[in-house]
N, C-alpha and C positions, 0 to 999 in steps of 0.2 A: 599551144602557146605556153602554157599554167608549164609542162613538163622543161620544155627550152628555158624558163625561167629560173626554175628550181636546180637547173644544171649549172644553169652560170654562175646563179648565189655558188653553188658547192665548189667551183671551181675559185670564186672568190676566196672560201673560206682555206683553200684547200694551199695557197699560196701564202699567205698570211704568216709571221712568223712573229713568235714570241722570245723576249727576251729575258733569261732565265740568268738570276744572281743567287751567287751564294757568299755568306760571309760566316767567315770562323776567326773566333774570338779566344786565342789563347790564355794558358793561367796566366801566364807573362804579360798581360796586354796586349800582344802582338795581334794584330789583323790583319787578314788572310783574304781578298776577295778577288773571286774567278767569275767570269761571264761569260757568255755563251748566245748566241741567238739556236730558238729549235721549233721546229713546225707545229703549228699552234692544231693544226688536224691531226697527227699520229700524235702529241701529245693526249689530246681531249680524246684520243680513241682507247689510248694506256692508261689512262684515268679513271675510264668507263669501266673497263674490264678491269681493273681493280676493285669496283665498287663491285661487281656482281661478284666476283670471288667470296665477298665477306659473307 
């Protein structure tokens, strides 16, 4: 039961998408912003292995 549970959470998490802005502010004044939706689990996975890298 405990195991079929832990799968579903992951399946949950695994579907879940984040929504990633960026804004760039030229000398000019000029702004710039792009957005994106991106998978909140292969994010938080490229994240991780960045932290161990360091």
């Amino acid at each position: 039961m405990m195991a079929s549970i832990f799968n579903w959470v992951m399946n949950i998490k695994k579907e879940q998408k984040i929504k990633a802005q960026e804004w760039v502010v030229m000398f000019d004044g000029q702004i710039k912003k792009s957005e994106k939706e991106i998978d909140a689990y292969e994010h938080h996975l490229e994240v991780n292995n960045l932290k161990s890298e360091d």
